[in-house]
N, CA, C and O of each residue as an XYZ file, in Angstrom:
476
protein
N       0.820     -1.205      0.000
C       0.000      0.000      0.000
C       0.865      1.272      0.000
O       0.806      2.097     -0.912
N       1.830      1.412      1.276
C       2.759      2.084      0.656
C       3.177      2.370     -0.888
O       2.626      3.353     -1.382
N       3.879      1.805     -1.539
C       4.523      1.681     -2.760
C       3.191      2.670     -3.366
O       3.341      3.891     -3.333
N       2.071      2.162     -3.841
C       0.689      2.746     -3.919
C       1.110      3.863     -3.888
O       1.678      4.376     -4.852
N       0.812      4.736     -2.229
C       0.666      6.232     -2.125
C       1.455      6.859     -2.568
O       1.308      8.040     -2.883
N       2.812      5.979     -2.729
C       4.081      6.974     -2.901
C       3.946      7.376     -4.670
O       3.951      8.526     -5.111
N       3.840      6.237     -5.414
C       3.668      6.567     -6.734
C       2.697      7.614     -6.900
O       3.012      8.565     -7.616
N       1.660      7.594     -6.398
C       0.385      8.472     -6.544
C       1.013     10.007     -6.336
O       0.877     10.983     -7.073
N       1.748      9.884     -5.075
C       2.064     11.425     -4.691
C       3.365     11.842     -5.883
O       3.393     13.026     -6.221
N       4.192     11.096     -6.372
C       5.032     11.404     -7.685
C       4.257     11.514     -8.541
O       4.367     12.515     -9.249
N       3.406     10.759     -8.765
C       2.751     10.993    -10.121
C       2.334     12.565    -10.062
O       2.796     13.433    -10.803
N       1.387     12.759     -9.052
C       0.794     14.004     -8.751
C       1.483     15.471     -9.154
O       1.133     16.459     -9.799
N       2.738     15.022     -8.356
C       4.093     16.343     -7.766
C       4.523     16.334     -9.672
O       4.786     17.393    -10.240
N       4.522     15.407    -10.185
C       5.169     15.722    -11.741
C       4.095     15.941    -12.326
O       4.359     15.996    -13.527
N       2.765     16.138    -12.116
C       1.942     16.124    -13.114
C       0.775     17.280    -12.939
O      -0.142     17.402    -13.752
N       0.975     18.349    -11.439
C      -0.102     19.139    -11.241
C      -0.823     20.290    -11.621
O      -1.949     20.734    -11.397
N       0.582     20.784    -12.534
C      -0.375     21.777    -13.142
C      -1.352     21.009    -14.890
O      -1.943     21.727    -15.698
N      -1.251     19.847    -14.971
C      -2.433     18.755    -15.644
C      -3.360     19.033    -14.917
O      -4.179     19.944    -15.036
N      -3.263     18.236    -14.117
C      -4.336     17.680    -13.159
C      -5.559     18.983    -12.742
O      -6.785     18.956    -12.848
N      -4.975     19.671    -12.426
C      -5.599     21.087    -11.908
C      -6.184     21.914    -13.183
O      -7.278     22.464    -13.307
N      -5.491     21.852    -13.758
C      -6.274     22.440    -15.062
C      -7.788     21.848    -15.368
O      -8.828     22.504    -15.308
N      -7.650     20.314    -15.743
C      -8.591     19.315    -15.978
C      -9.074     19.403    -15.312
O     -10.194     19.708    -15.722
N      -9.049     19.306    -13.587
C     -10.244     19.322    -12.515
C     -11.065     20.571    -12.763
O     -12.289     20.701    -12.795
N     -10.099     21.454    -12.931
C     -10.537     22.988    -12.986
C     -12.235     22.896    -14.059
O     -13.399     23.097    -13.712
N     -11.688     22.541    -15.290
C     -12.297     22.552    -16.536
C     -13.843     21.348    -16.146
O     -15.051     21.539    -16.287
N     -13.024     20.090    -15.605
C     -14.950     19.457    -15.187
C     -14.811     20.405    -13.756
O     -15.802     20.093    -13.095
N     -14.436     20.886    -13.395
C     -15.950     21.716    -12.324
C     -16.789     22.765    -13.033
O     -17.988     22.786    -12.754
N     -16.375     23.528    -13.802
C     -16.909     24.449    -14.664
C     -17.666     23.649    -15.383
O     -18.833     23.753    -15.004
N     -17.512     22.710    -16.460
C     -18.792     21.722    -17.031
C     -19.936     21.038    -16.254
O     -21.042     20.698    -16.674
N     -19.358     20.906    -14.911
C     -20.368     20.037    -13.635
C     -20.876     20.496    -12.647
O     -21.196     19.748    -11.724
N     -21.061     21.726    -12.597
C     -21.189     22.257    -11.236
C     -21.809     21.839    -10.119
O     -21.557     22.233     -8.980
N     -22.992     20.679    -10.576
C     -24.427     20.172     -9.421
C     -23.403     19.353     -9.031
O     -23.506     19.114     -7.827
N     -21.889     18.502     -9.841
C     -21.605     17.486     -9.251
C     -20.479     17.673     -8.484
O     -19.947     17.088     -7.540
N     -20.230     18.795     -9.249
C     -18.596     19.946     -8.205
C     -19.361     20.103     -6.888
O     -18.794     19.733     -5.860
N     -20.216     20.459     -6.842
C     -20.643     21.162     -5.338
C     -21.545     19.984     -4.637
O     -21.458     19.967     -3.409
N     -22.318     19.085     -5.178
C     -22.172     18.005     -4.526
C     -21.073     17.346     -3.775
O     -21.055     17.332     -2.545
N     -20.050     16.735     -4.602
C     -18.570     15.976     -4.123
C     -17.853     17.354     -3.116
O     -17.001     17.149     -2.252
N     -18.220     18.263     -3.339
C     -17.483     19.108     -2.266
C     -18.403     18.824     -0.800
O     -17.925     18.555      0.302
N     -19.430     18.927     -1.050
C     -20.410     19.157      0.097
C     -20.069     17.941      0.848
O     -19.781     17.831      2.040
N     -20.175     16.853     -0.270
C     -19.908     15.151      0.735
C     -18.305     15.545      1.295
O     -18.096     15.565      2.508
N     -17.439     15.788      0.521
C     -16.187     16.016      1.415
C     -16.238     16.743      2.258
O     -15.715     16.432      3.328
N     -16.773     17.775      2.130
C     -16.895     18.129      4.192
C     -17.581     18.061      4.798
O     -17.621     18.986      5.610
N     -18.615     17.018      4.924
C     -19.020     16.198      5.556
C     -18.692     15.378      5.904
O     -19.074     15.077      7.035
N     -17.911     14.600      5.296
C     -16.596     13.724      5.724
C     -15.570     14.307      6.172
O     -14.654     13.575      6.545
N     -15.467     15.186      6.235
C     -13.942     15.926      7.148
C     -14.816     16.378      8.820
O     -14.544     16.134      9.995
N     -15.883     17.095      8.162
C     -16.683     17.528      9.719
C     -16.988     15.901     10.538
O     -16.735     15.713     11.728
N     -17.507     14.959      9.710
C     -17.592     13.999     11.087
C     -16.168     13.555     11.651
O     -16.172     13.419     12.874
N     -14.991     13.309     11.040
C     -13.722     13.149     11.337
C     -13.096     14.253     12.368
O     -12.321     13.858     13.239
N     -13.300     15.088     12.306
C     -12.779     16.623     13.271
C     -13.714     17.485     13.598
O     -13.705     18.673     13.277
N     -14.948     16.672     14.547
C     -15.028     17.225     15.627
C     -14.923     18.276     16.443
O     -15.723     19.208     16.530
N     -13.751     18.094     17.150
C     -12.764     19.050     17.621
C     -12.505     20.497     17.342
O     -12.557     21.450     18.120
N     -12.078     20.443     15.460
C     -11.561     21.586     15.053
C     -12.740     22.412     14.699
O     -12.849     23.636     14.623
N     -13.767     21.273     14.460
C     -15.516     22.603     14.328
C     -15.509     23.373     15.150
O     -15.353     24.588     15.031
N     -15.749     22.514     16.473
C     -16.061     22.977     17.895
C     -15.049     24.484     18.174
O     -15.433     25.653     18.223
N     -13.729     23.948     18.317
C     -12.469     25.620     18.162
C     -13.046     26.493     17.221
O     -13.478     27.557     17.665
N     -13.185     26.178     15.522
C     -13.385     27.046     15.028
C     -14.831     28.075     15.307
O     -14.853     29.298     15.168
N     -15.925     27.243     15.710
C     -17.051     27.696     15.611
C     -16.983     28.398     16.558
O     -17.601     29.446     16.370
N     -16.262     28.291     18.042
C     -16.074     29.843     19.492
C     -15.025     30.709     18.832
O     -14.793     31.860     19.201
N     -14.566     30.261     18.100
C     -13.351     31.392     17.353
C     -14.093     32.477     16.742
O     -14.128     33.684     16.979
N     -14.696     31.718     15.872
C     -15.411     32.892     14.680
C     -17.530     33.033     15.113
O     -18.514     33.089     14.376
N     -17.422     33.035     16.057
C     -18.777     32.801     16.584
C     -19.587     34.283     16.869
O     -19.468     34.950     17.896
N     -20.278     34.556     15.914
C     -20.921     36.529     16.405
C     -22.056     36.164     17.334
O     -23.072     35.507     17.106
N     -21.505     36.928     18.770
C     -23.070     36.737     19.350
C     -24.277     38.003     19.555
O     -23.812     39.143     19.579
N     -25.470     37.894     19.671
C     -26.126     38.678     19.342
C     -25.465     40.125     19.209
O     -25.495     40.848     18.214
N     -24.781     40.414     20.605
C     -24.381     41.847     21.119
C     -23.717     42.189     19.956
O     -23.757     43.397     19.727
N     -22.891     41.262     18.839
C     -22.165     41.625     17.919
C     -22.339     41.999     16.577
O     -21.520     42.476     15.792
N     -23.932     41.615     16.372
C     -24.726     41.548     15.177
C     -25.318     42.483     15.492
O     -25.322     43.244     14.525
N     -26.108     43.107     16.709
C     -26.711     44.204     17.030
C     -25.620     45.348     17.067
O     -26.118     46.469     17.172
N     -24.276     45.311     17.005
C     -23.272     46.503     16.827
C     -22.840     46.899     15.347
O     -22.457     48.027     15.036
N     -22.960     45.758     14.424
C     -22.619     45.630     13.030
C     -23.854     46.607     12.685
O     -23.858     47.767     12.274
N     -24.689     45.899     12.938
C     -26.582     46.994     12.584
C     -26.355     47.985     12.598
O     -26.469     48.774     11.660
N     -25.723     48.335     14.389
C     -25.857     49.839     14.702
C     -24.925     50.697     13.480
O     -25.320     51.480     12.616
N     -24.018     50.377     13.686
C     -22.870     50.631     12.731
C     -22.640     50.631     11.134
O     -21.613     50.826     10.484
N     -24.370     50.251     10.609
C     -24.450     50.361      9.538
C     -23.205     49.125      8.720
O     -22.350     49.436      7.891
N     -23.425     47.977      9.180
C     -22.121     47.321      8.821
C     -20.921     47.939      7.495
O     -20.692     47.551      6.350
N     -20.339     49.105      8.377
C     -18.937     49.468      8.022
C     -18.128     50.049      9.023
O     -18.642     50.644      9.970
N     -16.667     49.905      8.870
C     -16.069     50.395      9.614
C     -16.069     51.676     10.025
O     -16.320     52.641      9.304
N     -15.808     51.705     11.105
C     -16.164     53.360     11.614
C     -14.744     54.315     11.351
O     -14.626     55.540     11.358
N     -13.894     53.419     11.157
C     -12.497     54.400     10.537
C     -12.792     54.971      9.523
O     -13.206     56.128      9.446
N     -12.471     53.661      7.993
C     -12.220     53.826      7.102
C     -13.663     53.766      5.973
O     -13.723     54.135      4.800
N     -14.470     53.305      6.634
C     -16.071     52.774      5.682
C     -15.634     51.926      4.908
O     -16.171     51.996      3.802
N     -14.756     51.014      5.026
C     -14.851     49.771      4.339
C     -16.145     48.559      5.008
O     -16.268     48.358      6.216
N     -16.963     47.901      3.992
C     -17.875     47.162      4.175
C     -18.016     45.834      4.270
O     -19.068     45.244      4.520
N     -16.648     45.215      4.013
C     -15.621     43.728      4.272
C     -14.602     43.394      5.142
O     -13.717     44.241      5.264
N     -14.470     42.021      5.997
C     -14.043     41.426      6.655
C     -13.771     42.234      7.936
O     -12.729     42.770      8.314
N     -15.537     42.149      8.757
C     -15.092     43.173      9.756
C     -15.229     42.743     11.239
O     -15.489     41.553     11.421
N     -15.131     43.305     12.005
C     -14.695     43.121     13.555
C     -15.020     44.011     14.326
O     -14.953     45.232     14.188
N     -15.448     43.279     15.317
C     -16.218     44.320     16.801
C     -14.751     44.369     17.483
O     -13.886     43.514     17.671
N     -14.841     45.535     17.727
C     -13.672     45.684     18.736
C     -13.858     45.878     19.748
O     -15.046     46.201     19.746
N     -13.448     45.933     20.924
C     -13.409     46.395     22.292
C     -13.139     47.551     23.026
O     -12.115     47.340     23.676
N     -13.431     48.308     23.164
C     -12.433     49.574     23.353
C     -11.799     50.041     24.649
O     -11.008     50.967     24.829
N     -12.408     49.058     25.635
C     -11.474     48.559     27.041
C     -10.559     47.563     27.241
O      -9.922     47.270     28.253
N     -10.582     46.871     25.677
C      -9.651     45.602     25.566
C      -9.846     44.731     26.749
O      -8.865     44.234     27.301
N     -11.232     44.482     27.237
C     -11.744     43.257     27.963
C     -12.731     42.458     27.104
O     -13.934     42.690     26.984
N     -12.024     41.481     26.528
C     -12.872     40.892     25.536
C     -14.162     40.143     26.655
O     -15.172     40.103     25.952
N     -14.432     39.687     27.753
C     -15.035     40.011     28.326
C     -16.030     40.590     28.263
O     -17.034     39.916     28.031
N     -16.168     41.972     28.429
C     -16.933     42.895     28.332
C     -17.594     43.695     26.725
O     -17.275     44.691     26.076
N     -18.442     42.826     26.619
C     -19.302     42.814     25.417
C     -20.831     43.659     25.318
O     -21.772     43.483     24.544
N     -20.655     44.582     26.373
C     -21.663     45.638     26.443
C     -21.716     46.669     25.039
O     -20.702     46.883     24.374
N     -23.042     47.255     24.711
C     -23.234     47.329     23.489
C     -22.465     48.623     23.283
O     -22.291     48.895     22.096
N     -22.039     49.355     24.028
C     -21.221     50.524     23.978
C     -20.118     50.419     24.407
O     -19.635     51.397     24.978
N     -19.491     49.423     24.301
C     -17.696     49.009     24.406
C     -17.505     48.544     23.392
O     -16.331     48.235     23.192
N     -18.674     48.210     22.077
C     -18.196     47.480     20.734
C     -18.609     48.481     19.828
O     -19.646     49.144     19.816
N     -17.121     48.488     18.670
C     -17.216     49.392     17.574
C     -17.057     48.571     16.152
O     -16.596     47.447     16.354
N     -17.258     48.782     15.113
C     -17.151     47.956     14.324
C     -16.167     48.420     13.525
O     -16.255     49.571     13.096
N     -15.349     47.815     13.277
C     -14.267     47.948     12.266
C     -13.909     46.899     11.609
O     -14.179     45.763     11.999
N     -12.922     47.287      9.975
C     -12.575     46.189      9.168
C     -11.241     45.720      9.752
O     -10.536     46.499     10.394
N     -10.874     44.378      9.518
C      -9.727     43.550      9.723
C      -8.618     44.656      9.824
O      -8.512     45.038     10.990
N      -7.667     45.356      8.868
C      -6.550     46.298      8.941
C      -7.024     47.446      9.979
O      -6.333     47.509     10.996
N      -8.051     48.323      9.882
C      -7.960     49.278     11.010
C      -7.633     48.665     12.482
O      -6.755     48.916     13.308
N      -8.776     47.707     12.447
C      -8.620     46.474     14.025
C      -7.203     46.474     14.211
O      -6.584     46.820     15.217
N      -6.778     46.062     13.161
C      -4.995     45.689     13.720
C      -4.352     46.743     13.733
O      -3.255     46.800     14.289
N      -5.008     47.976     13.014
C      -3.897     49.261     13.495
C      -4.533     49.690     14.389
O      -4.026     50.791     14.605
N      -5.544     49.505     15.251
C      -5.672     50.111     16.467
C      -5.453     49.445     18.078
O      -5.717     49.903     19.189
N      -4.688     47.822     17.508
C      -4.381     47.177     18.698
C      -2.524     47.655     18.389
O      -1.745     47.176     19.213
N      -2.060     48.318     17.549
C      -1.051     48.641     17.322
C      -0.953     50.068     17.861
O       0.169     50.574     17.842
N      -1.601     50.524     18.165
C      -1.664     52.091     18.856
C      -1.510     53.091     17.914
O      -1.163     54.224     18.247
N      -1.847     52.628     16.210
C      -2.411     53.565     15.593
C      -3.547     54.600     15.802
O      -3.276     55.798     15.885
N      -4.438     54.277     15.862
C      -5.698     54.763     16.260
C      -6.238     54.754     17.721
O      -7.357     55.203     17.968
């Protein structure tokens, strides 16, 4: 079985920009069956890891207080008015403290220039 994977992964490593092209080309001809076979693969990865749902889903998890600040906030940043990849911030830096007037909404780069003492 070995011998198997190993050929497979040479074959692959000499052959991927083929391979990728062609996959590329039937997903664009197949799409019900592209997004089917995707859907079953992570479904098969989600029952296998558990775990990493569970982390990811308290990681990236908005709770009400955070959806009711995006609202308030007209979902854009209050720096720059960008309207993508954005973030409640804290402004006592007690993540903790999720009261509706300690959260501001900002995009990903301002967030990080204002835990940088830009802003």
């Amino acid at each position: 079985m070995d011998k198997y994977k190993e050929y497979h992964k040479q074959y692959y490593q000499k052959n991927k920009e083929i391979i990728m092209e062609r996959s590329k080309v039937w997903r664009e001809n197949n799409p019900e069956k592209a997004r089917d076979m995707a859907r079953r693969a992570s479904e098969k990865w989600r029952k296998k890891n558990p775990e990493k749902i569970k982390a990811n889903n308290e990681k990236y998890y908005l709770s009400g207080m955070a959806i009711k600040v995006l609202k308030r906030d007209n979902y854009e940043c209050q720096i720059c008015g960008q309207k993508h990849f954005l973030h409640t911030h804290h402004f006592n830096s007690n993540k903790k403290d999720n009261s509706y007037w300690n959260l501001l909404t900002l995009c990903a780069s301002c967030h990080k220039l204002t835990h940088k003492g830009y802003f």
